[in-house]
C-alpha positions in Angstrom: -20.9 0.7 -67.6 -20.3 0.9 -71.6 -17.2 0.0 -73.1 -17.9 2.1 -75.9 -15.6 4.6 -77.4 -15.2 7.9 -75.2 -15.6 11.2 -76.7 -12.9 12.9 -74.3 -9.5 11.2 -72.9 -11.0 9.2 -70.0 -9.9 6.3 -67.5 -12.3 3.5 -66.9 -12.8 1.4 -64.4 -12.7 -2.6 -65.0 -13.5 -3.4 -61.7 -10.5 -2.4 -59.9 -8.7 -1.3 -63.4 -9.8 1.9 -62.8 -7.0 3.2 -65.0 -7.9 0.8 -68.1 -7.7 2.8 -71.1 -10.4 2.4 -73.2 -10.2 3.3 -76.9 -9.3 6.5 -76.0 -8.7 9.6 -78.4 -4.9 9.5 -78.0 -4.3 6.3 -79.0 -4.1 4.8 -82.9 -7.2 4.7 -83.9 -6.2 0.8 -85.4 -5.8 -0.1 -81.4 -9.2 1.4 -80.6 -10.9 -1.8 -81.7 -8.7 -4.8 -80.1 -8.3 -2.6 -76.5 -12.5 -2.3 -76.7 -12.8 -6.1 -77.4 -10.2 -6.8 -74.1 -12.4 -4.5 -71.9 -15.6 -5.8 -72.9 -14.3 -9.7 -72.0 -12.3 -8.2 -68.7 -15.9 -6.0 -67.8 -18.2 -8.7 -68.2 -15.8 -11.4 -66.5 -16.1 -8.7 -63.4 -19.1 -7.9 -63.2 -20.0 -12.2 -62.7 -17.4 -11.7 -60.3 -19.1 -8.6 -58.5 -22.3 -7.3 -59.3 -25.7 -9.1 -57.9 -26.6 -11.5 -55.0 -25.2 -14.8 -56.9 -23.7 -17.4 -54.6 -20.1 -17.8 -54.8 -20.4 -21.2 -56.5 -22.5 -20.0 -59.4 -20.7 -16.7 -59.3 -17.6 -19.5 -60.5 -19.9 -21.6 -62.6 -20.4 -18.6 -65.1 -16.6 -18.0 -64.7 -15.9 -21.6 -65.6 -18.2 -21.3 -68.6 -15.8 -18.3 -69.7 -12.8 -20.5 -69.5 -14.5 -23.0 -71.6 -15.2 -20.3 -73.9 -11.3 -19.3 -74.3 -10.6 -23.5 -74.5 -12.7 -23.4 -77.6 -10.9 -20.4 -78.9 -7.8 -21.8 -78.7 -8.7 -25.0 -79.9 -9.9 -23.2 -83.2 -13.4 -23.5 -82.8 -16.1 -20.9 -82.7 -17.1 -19.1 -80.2 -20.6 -19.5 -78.5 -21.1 -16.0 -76.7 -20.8 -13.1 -79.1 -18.2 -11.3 -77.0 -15.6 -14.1 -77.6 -15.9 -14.3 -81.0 -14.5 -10.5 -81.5 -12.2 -11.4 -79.2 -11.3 -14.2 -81.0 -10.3 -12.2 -84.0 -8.5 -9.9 -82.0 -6.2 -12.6 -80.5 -5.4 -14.4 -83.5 -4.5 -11.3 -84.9 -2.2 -9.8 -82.7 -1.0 -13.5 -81.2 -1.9 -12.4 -77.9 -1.4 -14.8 -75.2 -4.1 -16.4 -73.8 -3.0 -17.2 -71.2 -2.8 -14.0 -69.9 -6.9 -13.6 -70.3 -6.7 -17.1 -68.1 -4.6 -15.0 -65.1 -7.8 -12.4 -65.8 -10.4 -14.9 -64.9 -8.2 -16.4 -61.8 -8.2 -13.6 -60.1 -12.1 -13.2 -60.6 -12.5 -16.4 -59.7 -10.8 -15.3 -56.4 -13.1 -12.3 -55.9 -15.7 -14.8 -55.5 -13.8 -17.1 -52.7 -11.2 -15.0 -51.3 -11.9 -11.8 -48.7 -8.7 -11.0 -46.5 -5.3 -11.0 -47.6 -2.8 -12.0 -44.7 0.2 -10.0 -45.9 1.7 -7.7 -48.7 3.4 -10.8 -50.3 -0.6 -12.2 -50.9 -1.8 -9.0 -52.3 1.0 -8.8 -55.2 0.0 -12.1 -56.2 -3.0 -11.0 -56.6 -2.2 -8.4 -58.8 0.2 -10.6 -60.8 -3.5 -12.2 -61.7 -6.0 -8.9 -61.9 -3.7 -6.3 -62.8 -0.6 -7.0 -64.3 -2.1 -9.0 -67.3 -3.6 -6.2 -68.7 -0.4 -4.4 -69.0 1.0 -7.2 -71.0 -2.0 -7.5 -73.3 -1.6 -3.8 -73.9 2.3 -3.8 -75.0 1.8 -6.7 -77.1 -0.2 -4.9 -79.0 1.9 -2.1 -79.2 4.6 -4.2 -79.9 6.4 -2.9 -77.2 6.8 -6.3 -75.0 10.4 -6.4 -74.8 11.4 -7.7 -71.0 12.4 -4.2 -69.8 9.2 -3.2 -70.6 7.1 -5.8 -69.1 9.0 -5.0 -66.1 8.0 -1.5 -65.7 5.0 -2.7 -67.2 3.9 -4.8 -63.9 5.3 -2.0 -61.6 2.3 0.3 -63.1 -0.1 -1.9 -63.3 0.4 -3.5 -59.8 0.7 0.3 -58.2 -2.8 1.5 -60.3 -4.3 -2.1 -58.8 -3.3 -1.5 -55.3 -4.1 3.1 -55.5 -7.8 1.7 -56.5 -7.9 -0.6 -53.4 -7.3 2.5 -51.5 -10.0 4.6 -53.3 -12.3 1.4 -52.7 -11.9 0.9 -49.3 -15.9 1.6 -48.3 -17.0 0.5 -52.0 -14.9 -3.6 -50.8 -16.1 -3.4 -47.7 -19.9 -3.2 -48.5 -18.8 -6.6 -50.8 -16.9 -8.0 -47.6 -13.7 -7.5 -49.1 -10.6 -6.1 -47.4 -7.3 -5.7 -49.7 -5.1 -4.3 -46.4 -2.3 -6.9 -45.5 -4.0 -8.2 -42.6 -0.6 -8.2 -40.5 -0.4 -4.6 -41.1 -3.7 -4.0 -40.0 -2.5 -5.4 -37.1 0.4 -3.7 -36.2 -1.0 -0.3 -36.6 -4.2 -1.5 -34.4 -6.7 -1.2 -37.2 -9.6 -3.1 -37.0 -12.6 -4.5 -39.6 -15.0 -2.3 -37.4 -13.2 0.9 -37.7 -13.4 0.6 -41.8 -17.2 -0.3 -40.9 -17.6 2.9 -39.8 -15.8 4.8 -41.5 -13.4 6.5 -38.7 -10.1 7.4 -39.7 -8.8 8.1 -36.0 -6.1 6.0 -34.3 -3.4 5.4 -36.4 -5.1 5.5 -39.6 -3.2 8.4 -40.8 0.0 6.6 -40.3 -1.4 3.4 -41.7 -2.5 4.9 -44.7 0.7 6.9 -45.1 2.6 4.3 -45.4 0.1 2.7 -47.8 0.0 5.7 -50.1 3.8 6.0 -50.2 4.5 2.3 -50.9 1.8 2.5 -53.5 3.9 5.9 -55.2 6.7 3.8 -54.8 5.9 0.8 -57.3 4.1 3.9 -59.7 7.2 5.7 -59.7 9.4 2.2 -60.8 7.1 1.7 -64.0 7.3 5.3 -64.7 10.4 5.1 -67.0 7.9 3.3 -69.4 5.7 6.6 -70.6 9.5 7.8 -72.0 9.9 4.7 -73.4 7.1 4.3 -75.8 6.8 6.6 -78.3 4.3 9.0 -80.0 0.9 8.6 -78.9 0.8 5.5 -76.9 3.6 6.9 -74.9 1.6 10.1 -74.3 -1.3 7.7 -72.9 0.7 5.8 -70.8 2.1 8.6 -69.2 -1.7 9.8 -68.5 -2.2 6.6 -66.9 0.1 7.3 -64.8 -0.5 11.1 -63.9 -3.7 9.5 -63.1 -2.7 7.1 -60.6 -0.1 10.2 -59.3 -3.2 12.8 -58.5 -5.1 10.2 -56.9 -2.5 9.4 -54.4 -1.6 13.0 -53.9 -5.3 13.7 -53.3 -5.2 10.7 -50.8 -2.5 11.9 -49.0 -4.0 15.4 -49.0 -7.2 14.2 -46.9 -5.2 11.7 -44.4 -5.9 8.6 -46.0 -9.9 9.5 -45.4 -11.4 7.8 -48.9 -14.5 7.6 -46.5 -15.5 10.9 -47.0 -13.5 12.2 -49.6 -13.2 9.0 -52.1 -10.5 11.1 -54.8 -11.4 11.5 -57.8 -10.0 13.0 -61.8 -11.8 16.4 -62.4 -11.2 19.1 -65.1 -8.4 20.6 -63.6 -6.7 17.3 -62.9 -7.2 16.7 -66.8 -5.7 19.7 -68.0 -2.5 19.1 -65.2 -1.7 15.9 -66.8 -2.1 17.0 -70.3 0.4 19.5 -69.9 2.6 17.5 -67.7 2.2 14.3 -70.1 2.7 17.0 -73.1 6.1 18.0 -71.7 7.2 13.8 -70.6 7.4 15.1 -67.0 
C-alpha cells in the first residue's frame, strides 16, 4: 500500500490503524509531510511484522534492526535506511517523542510472538503499544497534547484499534491471530473452529454485541476531542471518528457477521460524515 498523498479524504490502514490519517486534504498542508514520514516508518515496521512466510525470529531480527535505527537517531547520528532519515528530521523538528515510535515497534514485535489474548485487561495493553501511540504522535504535532487530550486521545485510538479487530476477524485468523479475550470466548461458548469457518450461529450474536457496544463505548469517551481541536484538524478528527461510528453500526447491522459482510466506508458513508463532521455532531 502507498503512503502517498490521497487525492480524496481517505482512512488508511497501518496494519490494524485502519483509521490512520494519511496526509489527507483536510488537514494543514505543513502536517501533510511529518504525518506521511510517521506512516511510512509505522507501514513498513508492519508489514516485517505481517506480510510473507518469515519465521518469527527473523520477522524480530528486522524489527531489532529498526530499533537500532531509532538508537542512532537519537544518539545524533545519521540514519542508514532512507526512511529514518526523513523521519529523523521530522522528530527533531516537532520534538516528538521517541519513545513513543519504541511502543510502535513493541507491539510489532508482539505480532510476531504473541496469538491469543487471555482477557480484555491483555488486549488494552496492547493497544497502549499499537494504537495509542499514534494518537500522541498526532497531537504533538498539532500541539494539542495537553493531558485532557491525550486522554480522550487513547480512548479513540484504543476503540479504532479494537473496531478493526472486529472487521479483521477472518483477515487474523488466516495469520493465526485471535484478538477476542479468550475468557470471553469462553463464557459465551465460542470456539477457534467456529471463527475457522466462519459460522456466526450459537451465541455469536450476543458475543459480538457486547463486543460492538464496548467498542462504541471507548469511541464515544474520546469523542469530546473532535470539539476540542479546532479548524481543520478538528474536522479530521471528528471524521476519524464518524469512521470508526459507521463501521460499528454496520457491524451491528449484520449480527456481528464480518465473515461475510466485512464493513466497509463507501460514498454515501463519505458524504454522512462530511455533513455530520461539518455540523460537530
Amino acid at each position: 500500500m502507498t503512503a502517498a498523498p490521497t487525492p480524496r479524504p481517505t482512512l488508511v490502514n497501518v496494519g490494524h490503524y485502519e483509521n490512520f490519517p494519511v496526509a489527507s486534504i483536510f488537514l494543514p498542508r505543513r502536517l501533510r509531510r511529518p504525518i506521511r514520514a510517521i506512516y511510512r516508518f509505522a507501514r513498513a515496521a508492519d508489514d516485517i511484522a505481517d506480510e510473507g512466510d518469515a519465521a518469527p525470529e527473523i520477522r524480530l531480527a528486522r524489527l531489532e534492526a529498526f530499533r537500532e535505527q531509532l538508537h542512532a537517531l537519537e544518539r545524533g547520528e545519521a540514519a542508514a535506511m532512507p526512511i529514518f532519515a526523513e523521519l529523523g528530521e521530522v522528530i527533531r523538528q516537532h520534538g516528538l517523542p521517541y519513545g513513543l515510535f519504541h511502543d510502535l515497534l513493541d507491539a510489532f514485535a508482539q505480532d510476531c510472538t504473541k496469538t491469543r489474548y487471555a482477557d480484555f485487561g491483555e488486549v488494552m495493553a496492547y493497544c497502549r503499544k499499537s494504537a495509542n501511540p499514534i494518537g500522541r504522535l498526532l497531537l504533538k504535532l498539532y500541539g494539542a497534547d495537553a493531558p485532557r487530550n491525550q486522554a480522550y486521545s487513547d480512548g479513540i485510538c484504543a476503540a479504532l484499534q479494537i473496531i478493526n479487530f472486529l472487521q479483521d476477524v477472518a483477515v487474523d485468523w488466516r495469520k493465526n491471530r485471535i484478538y477476542f479475550p479468550q475468557d470471553e470466548m469462553a463464557r459465551f461458548g465460542i470456539s477457534e473452529r467456529q471463527i475457522a469457518e466462519g459460522r456466526t450461529d450459537g451465541l455469536w450474536q450476543v458475543f459480538m454485541r457486547e463486543q460492538i457496544a464496548r467498542a462504541r463505548k471507548l469511541l464515544a469517551a474520546g469523542a469530546p476531542l473532535g470539539r476540542l481541536l479546532k479548524g481543520r484538524i478538528g474536522f479530521e478528527m471528528r471524521l476519524i471518528i464518524l469512521g470508526g461510528e459507521r463501521i460499528l453500526y454496520k457491524l451491528h447491522r449484520s449480527h456481528g457477521d464480518m465473515f461475510s459482510q466485512r464493513p466497509t466506508l463507501g460514498f454515501s458513508d463519505w458524504l454522512y460524515m462530511l455533513w455530520r463532521a461539518l455540523r460537530k455532531k
